[in-house]
mmCIF file of the N, C-alpha and C atoms, coordinates in Angstrom:
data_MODEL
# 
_entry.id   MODEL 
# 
loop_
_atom_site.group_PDB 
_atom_site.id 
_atom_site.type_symbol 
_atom_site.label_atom_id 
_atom_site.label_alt_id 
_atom_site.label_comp_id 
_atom_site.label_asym_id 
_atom_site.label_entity_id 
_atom_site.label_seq_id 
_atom_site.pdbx_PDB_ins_code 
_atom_site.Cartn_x 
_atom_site.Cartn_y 
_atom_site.Cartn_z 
_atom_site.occupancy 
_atom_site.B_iso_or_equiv 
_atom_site.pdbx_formal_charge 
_atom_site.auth_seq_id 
_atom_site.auth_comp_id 
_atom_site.auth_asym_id 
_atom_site.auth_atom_id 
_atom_site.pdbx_PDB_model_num 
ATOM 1   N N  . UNK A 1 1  ? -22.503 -3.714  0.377   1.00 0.00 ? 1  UNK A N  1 
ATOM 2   C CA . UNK A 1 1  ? -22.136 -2.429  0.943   1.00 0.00 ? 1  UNK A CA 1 
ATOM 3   C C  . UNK A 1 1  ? -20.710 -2.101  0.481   1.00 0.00 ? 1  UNK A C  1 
ATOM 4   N N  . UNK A 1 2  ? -20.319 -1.094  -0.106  1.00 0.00 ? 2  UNK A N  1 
ATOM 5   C CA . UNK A 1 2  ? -19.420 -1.029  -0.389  1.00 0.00 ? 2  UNK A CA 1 
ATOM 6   C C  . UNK A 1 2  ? -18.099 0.115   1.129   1.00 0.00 ? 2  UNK A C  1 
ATOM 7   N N  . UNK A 1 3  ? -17.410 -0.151  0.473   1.00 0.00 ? 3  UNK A N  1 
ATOM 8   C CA . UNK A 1 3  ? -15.994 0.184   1.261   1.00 0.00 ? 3  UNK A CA 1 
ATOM 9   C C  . UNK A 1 3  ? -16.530 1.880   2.481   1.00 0.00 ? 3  UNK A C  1 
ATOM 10  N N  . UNK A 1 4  ? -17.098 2.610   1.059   1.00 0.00 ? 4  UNK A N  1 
ATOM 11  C CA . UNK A 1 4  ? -17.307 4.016   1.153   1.00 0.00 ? 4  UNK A CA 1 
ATOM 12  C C  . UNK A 1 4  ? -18.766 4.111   2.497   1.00 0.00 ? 4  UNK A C  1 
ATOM 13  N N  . UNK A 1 5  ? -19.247 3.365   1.946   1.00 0.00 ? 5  UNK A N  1 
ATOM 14  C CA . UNK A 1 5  ? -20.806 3.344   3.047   1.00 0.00 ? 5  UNK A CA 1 
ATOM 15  C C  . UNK A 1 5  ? -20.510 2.515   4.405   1.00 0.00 ? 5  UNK A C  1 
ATOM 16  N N  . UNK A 1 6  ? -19.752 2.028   4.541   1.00 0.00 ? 6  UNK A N  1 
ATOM 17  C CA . UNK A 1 6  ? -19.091 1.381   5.527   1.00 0.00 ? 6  UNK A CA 1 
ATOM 18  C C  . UNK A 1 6  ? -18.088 2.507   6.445   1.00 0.00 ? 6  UNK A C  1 
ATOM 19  N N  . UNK A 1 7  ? -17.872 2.494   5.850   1.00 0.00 ? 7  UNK A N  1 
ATOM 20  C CA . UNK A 1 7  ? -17.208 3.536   6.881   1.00 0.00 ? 7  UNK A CA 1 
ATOM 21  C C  . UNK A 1 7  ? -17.751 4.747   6.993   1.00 0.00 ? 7  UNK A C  1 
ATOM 22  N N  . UNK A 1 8  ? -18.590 5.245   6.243   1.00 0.00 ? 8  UNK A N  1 
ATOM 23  C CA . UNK A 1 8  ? -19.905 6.643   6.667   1.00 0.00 ? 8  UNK A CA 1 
ATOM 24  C C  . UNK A 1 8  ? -20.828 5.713   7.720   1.00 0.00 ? 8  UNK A C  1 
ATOM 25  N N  . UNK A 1 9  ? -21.146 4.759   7.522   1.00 0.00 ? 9  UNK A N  1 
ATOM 26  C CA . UNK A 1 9  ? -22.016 3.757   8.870   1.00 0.00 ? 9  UNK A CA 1 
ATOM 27  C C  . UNK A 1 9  ? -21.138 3.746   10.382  1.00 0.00 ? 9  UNK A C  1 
ATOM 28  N N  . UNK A 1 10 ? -19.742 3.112   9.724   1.00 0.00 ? 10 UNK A N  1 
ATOM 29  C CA . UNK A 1 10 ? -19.297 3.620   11.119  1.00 0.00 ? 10 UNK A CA 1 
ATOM 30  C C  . UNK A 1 10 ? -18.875 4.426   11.846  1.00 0.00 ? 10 UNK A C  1 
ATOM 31  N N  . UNK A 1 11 ? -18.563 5.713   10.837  1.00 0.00 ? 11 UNK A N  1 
ATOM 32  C CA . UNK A 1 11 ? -18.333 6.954   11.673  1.00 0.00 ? 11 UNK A CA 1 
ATOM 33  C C  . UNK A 1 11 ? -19.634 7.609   12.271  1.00 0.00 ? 11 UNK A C  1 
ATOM 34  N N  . UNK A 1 12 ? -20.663 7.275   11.617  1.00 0.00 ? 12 UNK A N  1 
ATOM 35  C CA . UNK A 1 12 ? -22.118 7.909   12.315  1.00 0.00 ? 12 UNK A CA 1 
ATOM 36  C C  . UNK A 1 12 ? -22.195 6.863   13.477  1.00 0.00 ? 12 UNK A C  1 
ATOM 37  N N  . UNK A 1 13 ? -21.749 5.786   13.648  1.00 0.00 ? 13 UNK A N  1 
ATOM 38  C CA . UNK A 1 13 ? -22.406 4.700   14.951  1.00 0.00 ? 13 UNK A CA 1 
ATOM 39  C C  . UNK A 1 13 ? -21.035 4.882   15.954  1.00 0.00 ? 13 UNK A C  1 
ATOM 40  N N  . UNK A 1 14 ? -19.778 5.597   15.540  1.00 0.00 ? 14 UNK A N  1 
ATOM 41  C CA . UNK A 1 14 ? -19.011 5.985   16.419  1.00 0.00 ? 14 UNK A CA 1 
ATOM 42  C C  . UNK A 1 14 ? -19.426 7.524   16.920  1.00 0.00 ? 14 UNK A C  1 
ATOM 43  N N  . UNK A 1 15 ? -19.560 8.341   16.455  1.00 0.00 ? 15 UNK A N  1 
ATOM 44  C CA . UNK A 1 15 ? -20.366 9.766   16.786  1.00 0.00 ? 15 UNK A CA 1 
ATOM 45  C C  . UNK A 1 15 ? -21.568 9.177   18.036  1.00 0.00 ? 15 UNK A C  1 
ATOM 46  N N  . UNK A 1 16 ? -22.294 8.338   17.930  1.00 0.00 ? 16 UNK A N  1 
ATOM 47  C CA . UNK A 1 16 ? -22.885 7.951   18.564  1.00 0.00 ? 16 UNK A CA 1 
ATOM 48  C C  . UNK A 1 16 ? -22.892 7.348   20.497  1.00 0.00 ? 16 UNK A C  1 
ATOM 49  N N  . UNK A 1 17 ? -21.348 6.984   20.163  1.00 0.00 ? 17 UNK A N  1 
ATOM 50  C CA . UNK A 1 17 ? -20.816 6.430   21.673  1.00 0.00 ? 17 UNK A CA 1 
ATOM 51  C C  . UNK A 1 17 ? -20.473 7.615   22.168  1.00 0.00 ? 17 UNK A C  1 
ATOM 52  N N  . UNK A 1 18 ? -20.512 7.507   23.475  1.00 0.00 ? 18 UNK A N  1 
ATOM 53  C CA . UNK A 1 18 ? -20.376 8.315   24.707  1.00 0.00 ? 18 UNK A CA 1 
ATOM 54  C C  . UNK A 1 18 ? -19.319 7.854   26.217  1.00 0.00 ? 18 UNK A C  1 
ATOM 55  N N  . UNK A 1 19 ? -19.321 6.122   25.694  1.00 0.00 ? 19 UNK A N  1 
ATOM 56  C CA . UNK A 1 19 ? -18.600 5.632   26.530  1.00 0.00 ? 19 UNK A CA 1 
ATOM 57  C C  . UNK A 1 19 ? -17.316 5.867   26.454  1.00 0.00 ? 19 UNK A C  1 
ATOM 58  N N  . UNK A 1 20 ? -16.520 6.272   26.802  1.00 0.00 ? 20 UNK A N  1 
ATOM 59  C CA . UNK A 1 20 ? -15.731 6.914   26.741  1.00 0.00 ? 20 UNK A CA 1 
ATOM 60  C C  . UNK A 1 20 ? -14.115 5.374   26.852  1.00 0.00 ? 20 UNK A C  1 
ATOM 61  N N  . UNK A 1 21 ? -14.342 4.495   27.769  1.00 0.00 ? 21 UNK A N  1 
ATOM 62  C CA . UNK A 1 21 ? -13.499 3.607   27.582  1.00 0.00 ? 21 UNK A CA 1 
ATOM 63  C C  . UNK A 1 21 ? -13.908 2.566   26.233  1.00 0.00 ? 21 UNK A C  1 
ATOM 64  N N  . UNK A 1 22 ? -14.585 2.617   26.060  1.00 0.00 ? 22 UNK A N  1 
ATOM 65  C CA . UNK A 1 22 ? -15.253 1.748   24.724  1.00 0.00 ? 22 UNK A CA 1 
ATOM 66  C C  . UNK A 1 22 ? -14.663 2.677   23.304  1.00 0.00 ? 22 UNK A C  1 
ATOM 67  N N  . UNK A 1 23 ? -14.854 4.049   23.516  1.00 0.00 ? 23 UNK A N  1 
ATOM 68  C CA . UNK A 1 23 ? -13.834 5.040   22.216  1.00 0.00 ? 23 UNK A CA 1 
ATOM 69  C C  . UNK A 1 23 ? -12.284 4.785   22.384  1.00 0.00 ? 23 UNK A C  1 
ATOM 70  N N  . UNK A 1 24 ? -11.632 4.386   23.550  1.00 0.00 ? 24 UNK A N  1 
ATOM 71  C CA . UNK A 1 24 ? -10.345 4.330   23.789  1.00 0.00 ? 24 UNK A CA 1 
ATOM 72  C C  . UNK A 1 24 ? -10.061 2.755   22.831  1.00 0.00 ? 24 UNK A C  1 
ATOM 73  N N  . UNK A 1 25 ? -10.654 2.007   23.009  1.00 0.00 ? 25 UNK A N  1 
ATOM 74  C CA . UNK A 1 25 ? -10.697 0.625   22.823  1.00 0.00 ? 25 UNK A CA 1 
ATOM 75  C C  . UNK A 1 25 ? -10.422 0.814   20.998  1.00 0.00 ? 25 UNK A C  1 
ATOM 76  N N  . UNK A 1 26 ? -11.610 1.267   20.724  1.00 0.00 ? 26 UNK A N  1 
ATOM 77  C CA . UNK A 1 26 ? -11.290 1.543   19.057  1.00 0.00 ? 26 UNK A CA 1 
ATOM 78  C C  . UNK A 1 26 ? -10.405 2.542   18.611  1.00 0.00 ? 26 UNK A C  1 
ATOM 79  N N  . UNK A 1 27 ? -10.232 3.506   19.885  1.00 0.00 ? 27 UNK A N  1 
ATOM 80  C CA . UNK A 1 27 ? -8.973  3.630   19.222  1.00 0.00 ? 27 UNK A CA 1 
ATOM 81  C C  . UNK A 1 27 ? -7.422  3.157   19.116  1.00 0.00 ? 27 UNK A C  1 
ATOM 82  N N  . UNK A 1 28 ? -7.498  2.319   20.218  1.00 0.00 ? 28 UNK A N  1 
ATOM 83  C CA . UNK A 1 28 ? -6.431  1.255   19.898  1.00 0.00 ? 28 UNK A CA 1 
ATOM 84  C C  . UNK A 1 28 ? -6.276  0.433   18.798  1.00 0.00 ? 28 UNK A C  1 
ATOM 85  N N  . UNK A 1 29 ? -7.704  0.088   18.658  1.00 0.00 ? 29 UNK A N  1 
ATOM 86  C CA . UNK A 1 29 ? -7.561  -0.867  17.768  1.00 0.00 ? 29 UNK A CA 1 
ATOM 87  C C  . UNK A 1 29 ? -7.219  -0.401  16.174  1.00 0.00 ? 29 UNK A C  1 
ATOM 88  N N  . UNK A 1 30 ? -7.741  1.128   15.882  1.00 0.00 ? 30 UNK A N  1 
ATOM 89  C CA . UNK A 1 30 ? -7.447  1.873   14.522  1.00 0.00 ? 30 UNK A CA 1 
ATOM 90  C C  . UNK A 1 30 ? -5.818  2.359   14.958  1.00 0.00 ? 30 UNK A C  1 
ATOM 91  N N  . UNK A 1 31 ? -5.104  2.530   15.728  1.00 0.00 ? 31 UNK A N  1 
ATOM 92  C CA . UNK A 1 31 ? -4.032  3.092   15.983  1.00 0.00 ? 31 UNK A CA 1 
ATOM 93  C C  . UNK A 1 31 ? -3.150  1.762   15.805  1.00 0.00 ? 31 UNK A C  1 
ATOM 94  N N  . UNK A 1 32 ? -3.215  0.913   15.790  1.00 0.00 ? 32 UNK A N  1 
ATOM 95  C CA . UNK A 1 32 ? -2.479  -0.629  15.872  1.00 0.00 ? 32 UNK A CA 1 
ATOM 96  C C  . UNK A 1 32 ? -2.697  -1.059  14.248  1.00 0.00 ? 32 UNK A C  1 
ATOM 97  N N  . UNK A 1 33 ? -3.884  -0.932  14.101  1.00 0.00 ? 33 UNK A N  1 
ATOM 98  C CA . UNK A 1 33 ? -3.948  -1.509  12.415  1.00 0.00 ? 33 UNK A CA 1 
ATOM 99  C C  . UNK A 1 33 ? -2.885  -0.053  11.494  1.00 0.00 ? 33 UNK A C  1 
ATOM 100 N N  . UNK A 1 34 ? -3.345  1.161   11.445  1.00 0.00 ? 34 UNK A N  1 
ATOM 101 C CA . UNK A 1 34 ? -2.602  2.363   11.331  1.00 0.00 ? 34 UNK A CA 1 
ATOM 102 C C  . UNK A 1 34 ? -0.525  1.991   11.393  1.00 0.00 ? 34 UNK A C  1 
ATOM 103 N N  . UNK A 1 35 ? -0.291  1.633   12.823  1.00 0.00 ? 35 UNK A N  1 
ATOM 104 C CA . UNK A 1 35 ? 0.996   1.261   12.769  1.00 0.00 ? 35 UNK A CA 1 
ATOM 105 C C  . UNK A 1 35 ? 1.461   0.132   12.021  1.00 0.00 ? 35 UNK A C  1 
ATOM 106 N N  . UNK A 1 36 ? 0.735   -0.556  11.803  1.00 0.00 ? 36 UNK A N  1 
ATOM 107 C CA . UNK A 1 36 ? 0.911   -1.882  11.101  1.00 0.00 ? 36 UNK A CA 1 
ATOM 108 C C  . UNK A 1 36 ? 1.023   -1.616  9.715   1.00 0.00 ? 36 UNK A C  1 
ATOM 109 N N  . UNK A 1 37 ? 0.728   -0.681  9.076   1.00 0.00 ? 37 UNK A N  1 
ATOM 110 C CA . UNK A 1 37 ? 0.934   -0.224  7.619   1.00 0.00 ? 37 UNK A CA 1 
ATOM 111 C C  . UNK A 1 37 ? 1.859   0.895   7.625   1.00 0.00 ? 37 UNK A C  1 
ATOM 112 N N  . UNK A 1 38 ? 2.616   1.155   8.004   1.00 0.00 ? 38 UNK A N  1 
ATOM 113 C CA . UNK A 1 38 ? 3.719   2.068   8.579   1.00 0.00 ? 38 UNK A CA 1 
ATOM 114 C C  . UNK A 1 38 ? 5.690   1.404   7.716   1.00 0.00 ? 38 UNK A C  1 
ATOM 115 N N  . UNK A 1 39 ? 5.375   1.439   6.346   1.00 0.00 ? 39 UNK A N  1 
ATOM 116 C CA . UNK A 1 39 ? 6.707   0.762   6.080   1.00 0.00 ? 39 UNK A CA 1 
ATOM 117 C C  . UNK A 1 39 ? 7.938   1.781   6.929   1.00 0.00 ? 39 UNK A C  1 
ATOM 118 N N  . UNK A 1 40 ? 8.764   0.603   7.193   1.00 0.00 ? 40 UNK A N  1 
ATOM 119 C CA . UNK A 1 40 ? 10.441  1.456   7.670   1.00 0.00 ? 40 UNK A CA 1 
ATOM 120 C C  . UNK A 1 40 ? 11.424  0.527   6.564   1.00 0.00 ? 40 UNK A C  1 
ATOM 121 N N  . UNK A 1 41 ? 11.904  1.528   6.011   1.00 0.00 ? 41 UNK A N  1 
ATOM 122 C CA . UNK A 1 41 ? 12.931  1.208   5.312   1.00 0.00 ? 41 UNK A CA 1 
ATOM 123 C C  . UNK A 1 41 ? 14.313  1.313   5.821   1.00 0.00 ? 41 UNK A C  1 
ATOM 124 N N  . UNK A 1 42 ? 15.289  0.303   5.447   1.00 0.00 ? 42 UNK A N  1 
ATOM 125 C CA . UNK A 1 42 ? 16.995  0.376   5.634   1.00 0.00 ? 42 UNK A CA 1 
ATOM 126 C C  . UNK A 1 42 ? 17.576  1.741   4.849   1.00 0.00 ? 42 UNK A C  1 
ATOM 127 N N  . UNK A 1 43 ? 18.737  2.155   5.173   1.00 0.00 ? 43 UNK A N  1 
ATOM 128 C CA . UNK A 1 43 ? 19.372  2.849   4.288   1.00 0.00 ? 43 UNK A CA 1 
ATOM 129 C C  . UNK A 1 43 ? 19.504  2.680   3.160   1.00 0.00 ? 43 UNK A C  1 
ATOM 130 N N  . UNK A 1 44 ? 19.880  0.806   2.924   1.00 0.00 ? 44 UNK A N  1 
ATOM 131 C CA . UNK A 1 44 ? 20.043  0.406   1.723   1.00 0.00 ? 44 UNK A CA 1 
ATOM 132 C C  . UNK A 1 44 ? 19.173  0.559   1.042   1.00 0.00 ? 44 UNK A C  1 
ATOM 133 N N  . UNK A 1 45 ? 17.854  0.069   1.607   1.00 0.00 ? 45 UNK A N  1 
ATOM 134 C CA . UNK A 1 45 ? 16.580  0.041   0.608   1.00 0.00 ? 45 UNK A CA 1 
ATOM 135 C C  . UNK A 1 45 ? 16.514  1.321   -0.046  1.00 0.00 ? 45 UNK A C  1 
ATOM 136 N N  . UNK A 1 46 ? 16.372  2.108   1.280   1.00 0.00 ? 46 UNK A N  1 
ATOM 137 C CA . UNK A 1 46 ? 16.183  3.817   0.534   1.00 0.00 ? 46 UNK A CA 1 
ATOM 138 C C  . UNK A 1 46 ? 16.957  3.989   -0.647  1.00 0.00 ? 46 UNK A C  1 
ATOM 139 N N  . UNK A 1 47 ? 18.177  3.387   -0.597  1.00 0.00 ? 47 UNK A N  1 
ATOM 140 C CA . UNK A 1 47 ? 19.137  3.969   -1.806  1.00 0.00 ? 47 UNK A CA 1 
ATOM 141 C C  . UNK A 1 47 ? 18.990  3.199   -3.027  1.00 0.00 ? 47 UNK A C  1 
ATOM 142 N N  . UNK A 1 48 ? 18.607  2.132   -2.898  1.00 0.00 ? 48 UNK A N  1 
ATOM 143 C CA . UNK A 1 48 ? 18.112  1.629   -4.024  1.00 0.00 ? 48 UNK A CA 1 
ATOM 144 C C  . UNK A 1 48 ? 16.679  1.527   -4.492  1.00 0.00 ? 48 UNK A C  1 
ATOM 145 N N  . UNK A 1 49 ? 16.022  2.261   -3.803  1.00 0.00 ? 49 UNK A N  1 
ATOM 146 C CA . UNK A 1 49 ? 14.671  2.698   -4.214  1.00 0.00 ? 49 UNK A CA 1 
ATOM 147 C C  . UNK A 1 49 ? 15.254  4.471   -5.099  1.00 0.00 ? 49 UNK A C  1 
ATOM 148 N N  . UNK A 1 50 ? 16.194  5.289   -4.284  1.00 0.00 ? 50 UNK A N  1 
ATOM 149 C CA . UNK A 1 50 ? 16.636  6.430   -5.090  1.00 0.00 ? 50 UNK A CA 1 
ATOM 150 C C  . UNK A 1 50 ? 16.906  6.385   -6.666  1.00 0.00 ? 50 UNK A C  1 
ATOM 151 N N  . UNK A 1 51 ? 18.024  5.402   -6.711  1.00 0.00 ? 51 UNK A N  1 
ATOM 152 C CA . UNK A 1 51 ? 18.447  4.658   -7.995  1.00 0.00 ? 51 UNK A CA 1 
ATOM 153 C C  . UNK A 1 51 ? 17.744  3.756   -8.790  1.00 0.00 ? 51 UNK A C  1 
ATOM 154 N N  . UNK A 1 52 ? 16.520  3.468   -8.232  1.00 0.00 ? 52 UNK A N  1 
ATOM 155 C CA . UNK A 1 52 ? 15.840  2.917   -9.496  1.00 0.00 ? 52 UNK A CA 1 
ATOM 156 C C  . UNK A 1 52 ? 14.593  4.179   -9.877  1.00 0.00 ? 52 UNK A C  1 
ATOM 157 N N  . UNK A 1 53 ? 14.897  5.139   -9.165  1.00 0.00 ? 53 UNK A N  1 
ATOM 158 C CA . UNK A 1 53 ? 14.146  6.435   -9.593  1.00 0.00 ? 53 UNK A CA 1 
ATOM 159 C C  . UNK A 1 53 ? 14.463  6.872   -10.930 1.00 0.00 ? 53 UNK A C  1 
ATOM 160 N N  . UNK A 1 54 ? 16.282  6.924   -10.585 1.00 0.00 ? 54 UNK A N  1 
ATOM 161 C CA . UNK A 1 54 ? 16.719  7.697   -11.488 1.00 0.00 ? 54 UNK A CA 1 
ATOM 162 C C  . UNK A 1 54 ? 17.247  7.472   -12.665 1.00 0.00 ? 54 UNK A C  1 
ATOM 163 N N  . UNK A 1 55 ? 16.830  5.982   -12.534 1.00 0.00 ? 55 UNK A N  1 
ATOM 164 C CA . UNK A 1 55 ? 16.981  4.407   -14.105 1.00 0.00 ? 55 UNK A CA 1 
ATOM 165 C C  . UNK A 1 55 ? 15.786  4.934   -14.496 1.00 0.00 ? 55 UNK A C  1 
ATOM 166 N N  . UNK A 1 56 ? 14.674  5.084   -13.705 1.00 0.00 ? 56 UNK A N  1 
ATOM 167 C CA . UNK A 1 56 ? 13.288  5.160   -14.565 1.00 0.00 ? 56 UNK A CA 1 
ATOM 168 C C  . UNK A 1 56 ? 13.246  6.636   -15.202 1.00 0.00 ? 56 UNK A C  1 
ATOM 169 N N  . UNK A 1 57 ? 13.551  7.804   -14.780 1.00 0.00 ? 57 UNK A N  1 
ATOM 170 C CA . UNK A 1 57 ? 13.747  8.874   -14.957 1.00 0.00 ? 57 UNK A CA 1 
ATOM 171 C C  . UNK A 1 57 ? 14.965  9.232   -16.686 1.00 0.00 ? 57 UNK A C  1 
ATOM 172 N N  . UNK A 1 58 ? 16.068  8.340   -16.541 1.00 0.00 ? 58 UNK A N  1 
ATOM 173 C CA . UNK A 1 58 ? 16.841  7.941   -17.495 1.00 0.00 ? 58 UNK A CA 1 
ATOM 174 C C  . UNK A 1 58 ? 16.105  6.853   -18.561 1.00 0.00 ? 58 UNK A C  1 
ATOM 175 N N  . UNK A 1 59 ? 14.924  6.713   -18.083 1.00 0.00 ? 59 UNK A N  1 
ATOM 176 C CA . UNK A 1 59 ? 14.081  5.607   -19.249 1.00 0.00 ? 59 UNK A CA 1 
ATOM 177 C C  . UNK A 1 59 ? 14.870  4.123   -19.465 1.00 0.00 ? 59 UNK A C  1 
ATOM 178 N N  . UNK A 1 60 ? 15.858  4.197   -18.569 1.00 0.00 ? 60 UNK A N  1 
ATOM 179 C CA . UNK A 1 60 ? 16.396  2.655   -18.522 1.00 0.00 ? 60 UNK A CA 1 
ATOM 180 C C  . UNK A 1 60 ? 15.175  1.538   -17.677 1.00 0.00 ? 60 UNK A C  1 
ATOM 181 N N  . UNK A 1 61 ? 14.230  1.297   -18.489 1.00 0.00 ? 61 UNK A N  1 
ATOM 182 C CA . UNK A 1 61 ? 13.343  0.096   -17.483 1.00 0.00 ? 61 UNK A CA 1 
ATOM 183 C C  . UNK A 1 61 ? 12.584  -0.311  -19.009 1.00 0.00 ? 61 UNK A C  1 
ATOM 184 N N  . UNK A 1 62 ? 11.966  -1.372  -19.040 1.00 0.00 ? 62 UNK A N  1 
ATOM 185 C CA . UNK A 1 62 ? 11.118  -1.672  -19.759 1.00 0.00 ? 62 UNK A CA 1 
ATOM 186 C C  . UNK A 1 62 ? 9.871   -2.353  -19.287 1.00 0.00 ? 62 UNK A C  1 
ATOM 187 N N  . UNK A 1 63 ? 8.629   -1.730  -20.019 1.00 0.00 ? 63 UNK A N  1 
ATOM 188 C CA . UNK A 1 63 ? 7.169   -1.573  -19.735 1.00 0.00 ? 63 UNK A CA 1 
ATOM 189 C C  . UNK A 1 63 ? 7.140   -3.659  -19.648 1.00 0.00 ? 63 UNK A C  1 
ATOM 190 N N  . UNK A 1 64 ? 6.095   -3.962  -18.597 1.00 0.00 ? 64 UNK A N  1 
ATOM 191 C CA . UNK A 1 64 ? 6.073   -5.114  -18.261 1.00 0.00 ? 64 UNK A CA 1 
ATOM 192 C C  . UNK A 1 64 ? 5.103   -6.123  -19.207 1.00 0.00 ? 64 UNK A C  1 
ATOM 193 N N  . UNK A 1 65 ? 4.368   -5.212  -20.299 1.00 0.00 ? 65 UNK A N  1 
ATOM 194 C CA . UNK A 1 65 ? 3.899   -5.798  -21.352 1.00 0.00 ? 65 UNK A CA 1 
ATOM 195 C C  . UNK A 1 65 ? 4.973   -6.170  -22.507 1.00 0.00 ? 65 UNK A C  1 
ATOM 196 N N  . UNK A 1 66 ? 5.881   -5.522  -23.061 1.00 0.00 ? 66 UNK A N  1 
ATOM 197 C CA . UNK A 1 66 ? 7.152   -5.190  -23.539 1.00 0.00 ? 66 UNK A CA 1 
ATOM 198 C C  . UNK A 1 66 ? 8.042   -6.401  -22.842 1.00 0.00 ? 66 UNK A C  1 
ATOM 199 N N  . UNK A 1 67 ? 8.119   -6.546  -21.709 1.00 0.00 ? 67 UNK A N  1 
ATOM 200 C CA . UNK A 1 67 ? 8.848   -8.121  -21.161 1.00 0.00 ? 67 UNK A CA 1 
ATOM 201 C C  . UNK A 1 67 ? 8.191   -9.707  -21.122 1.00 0.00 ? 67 UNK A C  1 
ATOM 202 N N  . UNK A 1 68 ? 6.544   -9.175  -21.122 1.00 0.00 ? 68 UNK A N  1 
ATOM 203 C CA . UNK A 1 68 ? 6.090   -10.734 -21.562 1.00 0.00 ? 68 UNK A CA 1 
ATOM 204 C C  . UNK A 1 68 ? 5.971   -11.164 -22.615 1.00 0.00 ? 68 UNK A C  1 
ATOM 205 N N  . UNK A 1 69 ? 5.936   -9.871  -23.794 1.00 0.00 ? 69 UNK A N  1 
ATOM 206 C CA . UNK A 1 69 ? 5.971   -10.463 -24.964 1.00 0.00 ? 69 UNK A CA 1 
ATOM 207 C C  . UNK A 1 69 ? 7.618   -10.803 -25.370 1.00 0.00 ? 69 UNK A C  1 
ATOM 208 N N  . UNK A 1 70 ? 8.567   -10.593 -25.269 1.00 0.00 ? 70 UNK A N  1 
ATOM 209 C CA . UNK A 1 70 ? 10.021  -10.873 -24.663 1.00 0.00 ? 70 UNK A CA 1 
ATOM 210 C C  . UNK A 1 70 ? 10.495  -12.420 -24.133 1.00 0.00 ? 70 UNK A C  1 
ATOM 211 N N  . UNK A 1 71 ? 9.463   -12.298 -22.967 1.00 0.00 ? 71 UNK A N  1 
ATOM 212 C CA . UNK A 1 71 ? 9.795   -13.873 -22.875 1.00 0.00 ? 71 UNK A CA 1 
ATOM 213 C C  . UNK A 1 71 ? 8.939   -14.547 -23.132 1.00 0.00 ? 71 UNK A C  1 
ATOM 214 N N  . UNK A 1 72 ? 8.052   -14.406 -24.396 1.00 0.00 ? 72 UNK A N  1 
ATOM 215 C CA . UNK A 1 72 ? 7.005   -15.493 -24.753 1.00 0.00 ? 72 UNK A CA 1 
ATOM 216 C C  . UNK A 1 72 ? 7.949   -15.796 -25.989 1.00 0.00 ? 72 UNK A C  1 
ATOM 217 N N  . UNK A 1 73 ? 8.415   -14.917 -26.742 1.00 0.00 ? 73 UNK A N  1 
ATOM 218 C CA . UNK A 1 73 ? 9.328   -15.090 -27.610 1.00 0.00 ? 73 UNK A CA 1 
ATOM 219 C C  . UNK A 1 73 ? 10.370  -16.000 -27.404 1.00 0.00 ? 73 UNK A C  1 
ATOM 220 N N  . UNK A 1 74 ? 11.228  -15.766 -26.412 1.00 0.00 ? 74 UNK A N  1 
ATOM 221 C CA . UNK A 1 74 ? 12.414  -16.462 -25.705 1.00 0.00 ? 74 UNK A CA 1 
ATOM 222 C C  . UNK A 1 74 ? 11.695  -18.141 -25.354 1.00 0.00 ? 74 UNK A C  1 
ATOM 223 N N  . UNK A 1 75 ? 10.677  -18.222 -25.121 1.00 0.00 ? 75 UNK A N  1 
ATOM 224 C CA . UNK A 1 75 ? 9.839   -19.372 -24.276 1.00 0.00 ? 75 UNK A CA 1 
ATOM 225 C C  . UNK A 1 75 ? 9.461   -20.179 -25.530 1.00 0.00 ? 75 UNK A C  1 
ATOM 226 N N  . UNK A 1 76 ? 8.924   -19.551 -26.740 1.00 0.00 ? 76 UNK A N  1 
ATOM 227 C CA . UNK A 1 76 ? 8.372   -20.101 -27.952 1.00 0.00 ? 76 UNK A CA 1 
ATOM 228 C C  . UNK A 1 76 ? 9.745   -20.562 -28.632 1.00 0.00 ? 76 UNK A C  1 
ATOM 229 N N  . UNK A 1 77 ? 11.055  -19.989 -28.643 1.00 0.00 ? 77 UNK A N  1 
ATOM 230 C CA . UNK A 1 77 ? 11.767  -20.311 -29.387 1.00 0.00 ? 77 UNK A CA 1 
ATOM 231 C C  . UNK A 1 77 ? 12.431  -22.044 -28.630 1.00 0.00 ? 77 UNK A C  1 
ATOM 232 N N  . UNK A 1 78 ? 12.411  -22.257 -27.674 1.00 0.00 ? 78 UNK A N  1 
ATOM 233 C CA . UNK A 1 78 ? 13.152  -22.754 -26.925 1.00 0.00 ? 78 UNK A CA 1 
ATOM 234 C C  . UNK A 1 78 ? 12.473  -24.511 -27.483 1.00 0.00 ? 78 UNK A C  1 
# 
């Protein structure tokens, strides 16, 4: 079953309840998993997430295929 049919199964078998403390229940439980993926970032982070925007934007970064062949080189010479 994939991801997509799984959750069309359970929104039709939630449409289905009526119990009304049993809908509260799941929704705790989707409101808790929900907060739990909720990043908070520091100031700092923020600002150095800004600045490596604007390295990548300035094309200062190099592609991570471009660095293994880099240090296979560096690794082979050694």
């Amino acid at each position: 079953m994939t991801t997509i049919e799984l959750k069309k199964q359970l929104i039709n078998r939630i449409a289905e309840i009526d119990d009304e403390s049993f809908l509260q229940a799941i929704k705790t439980i989707l409101d808790s998993k929900t907060q739990s993926q909720v990043l908070t970032l520091t100031d700092t982070q923020r600002q150095e997430i800004f600045e490596s925007k604007k390295h990548i934007e300035q094309g200062l970064f190099i592609e991570q295929d471009d660095l293994d062949e880099k240090f296979n080189q560096w690794k082979r010479s050694k």
